[in-house]
VEXPA-638264 format. One record per residue (C-alpha): residue in one letter; x, y, z. Coordinates in steps of 0.001 Angstrom, whole numbers, plus 500000, padded with zeros to 6 digits. Each point is the difference from the previous one (the first is absolute). Layout:
residues N
aXYZ/...
END
This chain:
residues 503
x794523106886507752/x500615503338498074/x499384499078495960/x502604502281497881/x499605500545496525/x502571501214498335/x499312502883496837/x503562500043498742/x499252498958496486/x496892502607500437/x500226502654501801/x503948500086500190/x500063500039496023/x498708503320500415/x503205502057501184/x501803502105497559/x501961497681497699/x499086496897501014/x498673497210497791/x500262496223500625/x500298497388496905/x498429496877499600/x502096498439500925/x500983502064503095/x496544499896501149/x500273496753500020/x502914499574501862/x498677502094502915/x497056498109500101/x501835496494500539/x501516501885502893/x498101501698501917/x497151496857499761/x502369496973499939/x502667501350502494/x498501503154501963/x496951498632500258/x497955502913499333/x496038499305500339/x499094502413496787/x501805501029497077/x498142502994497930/x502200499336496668/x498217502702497612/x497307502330498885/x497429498857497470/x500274501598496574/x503144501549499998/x502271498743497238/x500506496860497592/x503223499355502242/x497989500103503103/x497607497393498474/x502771497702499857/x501571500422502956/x496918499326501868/x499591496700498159/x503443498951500215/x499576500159503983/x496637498810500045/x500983496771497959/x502928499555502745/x497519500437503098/x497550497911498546/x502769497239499573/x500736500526503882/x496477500453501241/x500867503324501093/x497734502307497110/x496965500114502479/x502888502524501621/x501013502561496658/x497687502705500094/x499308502826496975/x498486503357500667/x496831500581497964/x497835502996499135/x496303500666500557/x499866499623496264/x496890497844499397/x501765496572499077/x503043500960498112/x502607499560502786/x498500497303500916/x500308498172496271/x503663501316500379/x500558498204503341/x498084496712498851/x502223499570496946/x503232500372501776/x498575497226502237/x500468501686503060/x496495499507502282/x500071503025502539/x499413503594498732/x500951502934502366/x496872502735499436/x501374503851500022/x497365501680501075/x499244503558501441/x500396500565503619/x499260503297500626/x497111502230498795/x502129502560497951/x501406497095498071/x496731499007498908/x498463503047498825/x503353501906498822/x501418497330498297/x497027497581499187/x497614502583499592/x497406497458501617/x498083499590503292/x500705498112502886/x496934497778498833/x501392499649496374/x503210499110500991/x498671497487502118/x497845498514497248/x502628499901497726/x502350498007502653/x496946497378500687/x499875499284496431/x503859499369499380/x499478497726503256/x497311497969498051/x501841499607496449/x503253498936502885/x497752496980501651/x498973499051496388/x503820499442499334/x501054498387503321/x502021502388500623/x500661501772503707/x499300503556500846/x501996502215502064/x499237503458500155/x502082503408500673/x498704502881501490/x501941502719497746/x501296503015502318/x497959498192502842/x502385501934502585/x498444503575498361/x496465498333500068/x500016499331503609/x501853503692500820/x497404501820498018/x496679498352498511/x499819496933502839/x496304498993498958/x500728499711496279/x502495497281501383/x497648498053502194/x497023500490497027/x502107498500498130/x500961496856502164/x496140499672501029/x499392499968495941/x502767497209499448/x500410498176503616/x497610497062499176/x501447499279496330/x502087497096499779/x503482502086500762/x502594498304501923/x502088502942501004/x499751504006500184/x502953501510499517/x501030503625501372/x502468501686498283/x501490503314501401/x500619500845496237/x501699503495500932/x502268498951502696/x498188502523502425/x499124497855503062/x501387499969503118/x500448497026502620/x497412501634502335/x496780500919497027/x501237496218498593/x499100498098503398/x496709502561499948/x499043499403497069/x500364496210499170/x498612499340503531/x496980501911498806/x499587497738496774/x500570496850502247/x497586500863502605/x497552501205497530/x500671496759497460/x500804497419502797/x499505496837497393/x501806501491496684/x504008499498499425/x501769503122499937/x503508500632498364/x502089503161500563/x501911501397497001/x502428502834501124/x502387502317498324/x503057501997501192/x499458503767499077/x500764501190503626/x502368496988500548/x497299498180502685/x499141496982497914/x501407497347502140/x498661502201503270/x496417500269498152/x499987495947499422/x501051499878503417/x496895501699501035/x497594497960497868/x501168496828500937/x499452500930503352/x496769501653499216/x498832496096498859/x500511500418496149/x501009495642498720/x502109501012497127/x502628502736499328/x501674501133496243/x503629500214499607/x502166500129497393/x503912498815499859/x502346503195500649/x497277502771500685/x499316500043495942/x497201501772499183/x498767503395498022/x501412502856501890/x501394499538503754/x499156495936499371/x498252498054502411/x500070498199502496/x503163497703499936/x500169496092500716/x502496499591501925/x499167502810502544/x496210498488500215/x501227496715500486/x502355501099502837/x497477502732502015/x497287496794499570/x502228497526501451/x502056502032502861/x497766502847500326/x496324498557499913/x500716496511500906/x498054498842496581/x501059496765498334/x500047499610495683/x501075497519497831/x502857502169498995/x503845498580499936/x501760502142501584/x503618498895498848/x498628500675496116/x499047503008500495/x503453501671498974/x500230497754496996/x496848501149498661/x501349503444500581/x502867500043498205/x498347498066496857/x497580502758500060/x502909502882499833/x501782498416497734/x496833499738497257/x498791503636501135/x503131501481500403/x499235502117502582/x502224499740502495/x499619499342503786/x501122502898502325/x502393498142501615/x498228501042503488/x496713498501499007/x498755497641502493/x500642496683500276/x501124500017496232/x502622502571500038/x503721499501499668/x500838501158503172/x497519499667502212/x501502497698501674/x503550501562500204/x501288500941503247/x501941503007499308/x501460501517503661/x502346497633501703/x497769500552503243/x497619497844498143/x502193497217498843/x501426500073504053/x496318499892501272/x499231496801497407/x502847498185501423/x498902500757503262/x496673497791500060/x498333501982496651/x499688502987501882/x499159502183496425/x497534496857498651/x496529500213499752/x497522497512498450/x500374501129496705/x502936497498499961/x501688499649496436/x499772496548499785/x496536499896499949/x499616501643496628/x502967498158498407/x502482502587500506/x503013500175502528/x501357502752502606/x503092501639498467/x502014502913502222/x501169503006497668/x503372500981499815/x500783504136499842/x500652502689502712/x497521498824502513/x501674496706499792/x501198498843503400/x501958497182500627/x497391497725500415/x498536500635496446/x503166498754498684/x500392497009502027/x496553499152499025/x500917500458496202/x503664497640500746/x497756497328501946/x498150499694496151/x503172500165498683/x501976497602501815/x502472502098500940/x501564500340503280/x502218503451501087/x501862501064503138/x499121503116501659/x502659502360498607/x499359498905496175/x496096500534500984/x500726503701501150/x502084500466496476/x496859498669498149/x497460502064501791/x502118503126499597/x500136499083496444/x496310499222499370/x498861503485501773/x502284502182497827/x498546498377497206/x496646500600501389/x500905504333500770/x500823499498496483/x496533499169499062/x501359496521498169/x497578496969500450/x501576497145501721/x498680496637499711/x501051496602501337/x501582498885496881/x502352502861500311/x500989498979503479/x502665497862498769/x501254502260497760/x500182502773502859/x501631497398502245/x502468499373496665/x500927503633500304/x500217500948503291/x502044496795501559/x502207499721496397/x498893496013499262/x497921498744497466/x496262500375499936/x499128496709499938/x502829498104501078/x502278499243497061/x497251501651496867/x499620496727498285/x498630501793496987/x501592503221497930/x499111501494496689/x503627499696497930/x498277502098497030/x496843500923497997/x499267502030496840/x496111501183499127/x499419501247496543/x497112502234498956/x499239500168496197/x496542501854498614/x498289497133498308/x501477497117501764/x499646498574503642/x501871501049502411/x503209497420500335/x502246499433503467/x502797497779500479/x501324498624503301/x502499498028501559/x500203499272504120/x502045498108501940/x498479497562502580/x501953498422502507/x503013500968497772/x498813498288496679/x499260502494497166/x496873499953498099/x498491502178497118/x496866499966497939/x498195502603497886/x496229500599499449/x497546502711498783/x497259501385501887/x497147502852499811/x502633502407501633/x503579499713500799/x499673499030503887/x497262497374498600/x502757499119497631/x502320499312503066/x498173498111501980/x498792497814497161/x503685499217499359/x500778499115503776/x497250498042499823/x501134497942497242/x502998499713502009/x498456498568502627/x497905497819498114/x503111498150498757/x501157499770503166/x496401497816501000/x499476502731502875/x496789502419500785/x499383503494499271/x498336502462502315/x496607501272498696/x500100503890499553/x496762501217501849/x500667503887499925/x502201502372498721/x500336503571501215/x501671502981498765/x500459503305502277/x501768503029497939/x500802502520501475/x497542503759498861/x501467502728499222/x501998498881496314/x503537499434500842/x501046496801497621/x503033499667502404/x497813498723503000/x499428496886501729/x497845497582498907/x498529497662502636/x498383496559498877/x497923497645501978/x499421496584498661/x497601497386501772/x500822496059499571/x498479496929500714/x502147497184500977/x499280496440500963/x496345501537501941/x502272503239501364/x499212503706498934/x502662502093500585/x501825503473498340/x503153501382498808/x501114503212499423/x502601501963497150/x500718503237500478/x502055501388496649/x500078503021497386/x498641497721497502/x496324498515500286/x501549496704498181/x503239499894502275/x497880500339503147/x497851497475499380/x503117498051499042/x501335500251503457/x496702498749501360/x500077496628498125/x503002499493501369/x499093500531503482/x497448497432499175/x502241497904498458/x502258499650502880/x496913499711502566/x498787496976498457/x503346498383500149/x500079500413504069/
END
């Protein structure tokens, strides 16, 4: 069993521009313990802020309410006890000890000796088991310490290895490991250290994180670092949802992760970070599972001839087959099966023809637009008889005033109108369709996402593309609005949505 703990809240609150609230801190916490399952959650260092300080206790209060706080962990500094008053106050119990891994560390940035460093770290250890609380300790730019000063690094273990320290972590601070020198060089500290618990703490500078955990676990190392999305100070580090996969299909290791959370917790984290996923990441990317070539969508019907293990459905997501130039026949039929909707051969060759001209044309096609396409190109309505229509709307924009809209549909041929403010004028509309809905006792979709793409180059007169992500009744899907004006296109989206939810 490989233990993971996850520095999200830590280490991944160290890229450019990210900072977690209280509250968001929080709310990552309750995830990735109560529903991923992760072992270890570092949620902070000591000493940084007044907000910090609260944070910490607001999640420590929470896991000590659960039984989980034995599992929050705060990194510390070899600062007598100070981080250590810091950590006992927030009522967190485990400190994680930054220390110096490598010799040039010590003397360039210390200015002290191997043997004063080392006396310094036994005392903090002391003032810890005075406290009750835990002691894990990082090797700081261990990965440089075993490449060029290799007997500071085991002077320093034989100086610390019979304190009461339940883990050594190694931490390849620079990102400048490979898989090979990470199997040598955590087999050397388990060979050497048989009887100690060793953690390995990687980062992504030449993009081998995953491949360098991959080598450590198989090296022996009982714990691994992660954090949610790759976040971390420069190239990030290693990801969670990669390290969970490679452990499971790769190394045959078992941990107490869930895998069907794990996208979940990915999107709660991009949504408080806001830094987006590539939307080829791994496991967690939008279209990773998208089969894009009709040869691919054939194969899949023919026995899953394009699956591997990484099947969607493990990590809570589903296959989807994208629609565009490469699109064969059997993409489409794939998107109709999802659909419902059943077409003869001739009408399919129409569609196809359609859908790759609109692909040479460089427009996105989703399956939302299918209907619409079909609508077009056979002359009938996209969704049978459109059940809903907007008759008219007016949005006013005033300095000083919120921004007012006023709609009326029609649904199923009965006319309804309503008018509302908002913080913009599309907020404005959909606040007033929701009203009308409201009257009507019937549901609203949840807006998830919303997703502009202008044009460059500075022509006013060009098309404006929106993308707008729902939730409805458990179901995530998109529409699309393509228009001149921002508002308008996003206009035209709502009402694809409007008239998907009907079907």
């Amino acid at each position: 069993m490989i233990e993971i703990m996850d520095t999200t809240l830590r280490d991944g609150e160290q890229t450019t521009g990210v900072s977690f609230s209280a509250h968001e801190k929080l709310s990552i916490a309750q995830t990735l313990i109560s529903e991923l399952g992760v072992n270890r959650l570092e949620i902070a260092s000591a000493r940084v802020s007044d907000g910090e300080f609260d944070a910490v206790k607001k999640i420590a209060r929470w896991a000590e309410k659960t039984g989980n706080l034995e599992r929050l962990e705060v990194l510390g500094f070899v600062d007598g006890d100070l981080s250590l008053k810091w950590i006992e106050s927030t009522g967190c119990r485990v400190i994680n000890l930054l220390c110096k891994g490598s010799y040039k560390h010590v003397t360039e940035q210390l200015r002290r000796t191997p043997e004063e460093h080392i006396n310094d770290i036994r005392k903090v250890v002391e003032f810890a088991q005075k406290k009750h609380i835990d002691v894990n300790i990082y090797l700081e730019d261990w990965s440089n310490g075993m490449k060029s000063s290799p007997d500071y690094v085991y002077q320093f273990m034989d100086g610390l290895k019979d304190f009461p320290i339940r883990r050594f972590m190694l931490p390849d601070t620079l990102g400048i490991l490979n898989p090979e020198n990470t199997l040598n060089f955590c087999t050397d500290m388990i060979e050497e250290y048989p009887n100690l618990w060793f953690d390995f703490h990687a980062h992504n500078d030449y993009d081998l994180a995953v491949a360098n955990v991959f080598s450590a676990v198989s090296a022996g190392v009982k714990g691994v670092h992660t954090t949610v999305n790759g976040l971390g100070e420069r190239a990030g580090n290693a990801p969670l949802s990669s390290v969970l996969a490679v452990l499971k299909d790769q190394l045959g290791e078992k941990t107490t992760l869930n895998e069907e959370k794990i996208n979940k917790a990915s999107r709660l984290v991009e949504t408080y970070s806001a830094i987006h996923i590539a939307p080829n990441r791994p496991i967690v990317g939008e279209y990773v599972f998208t089969q894009c070539a009709g040869v691919h969508a054939d194969g899949d019907n023919k026995n899953n001839l394009y699956c591997s293990e990484l099947m969607p459905e493990r990590f809570g997501r589903v296959r989807e087959y994208a629609l565009g130039k490469l699109s064969g026949k059997a993409n489409i039929r794939k998107n109709l099966e999802t659909l419902g909707i059943d077409m003869d051969e001739d009408s399919m060759r129409k569609v196809t023809e359609r859908i790759i001209e609109l692909g040479d044309k460089k427009e996105m096609v989703t399956q939302e637009d299918l209907p619409y396409i079909i609508s077009d190109v056979l002359n009938q309505p996209a969704f049978g008889d459109e059940k809903i229509r907007i008759m008219n709307y007016s949005l006013s924009l005033a300095q000083g005033l919120r921004p007012v809209a006023t709609v009326k549909i029609e649904i199923n041929g009965e006319a309804y109108e309503e008018s509302a403010t908002g913080d913009g004028q599309y907020d404005a509309f959909v606040r007033a369709l929701r009203k009308i809905y409201e009257k009507l006792g019937r549901s609203f979709p949840k807006l998830t996402n919303y997703l502009v793409s202008i044009p460059p180059g500075g022509r006013t007169d060009a098309f404006v593309q929106t993308i707008i992500s729902w939730e409805y009744a458990g179901i995530d899907f998109k529409t699309r609005g393509l228009d001149v004006d921002q508002t308008e296109s996003a206009i035209k989206a709502t009402l694809k949505m409007l008239n998907k939810i009907e079907e």
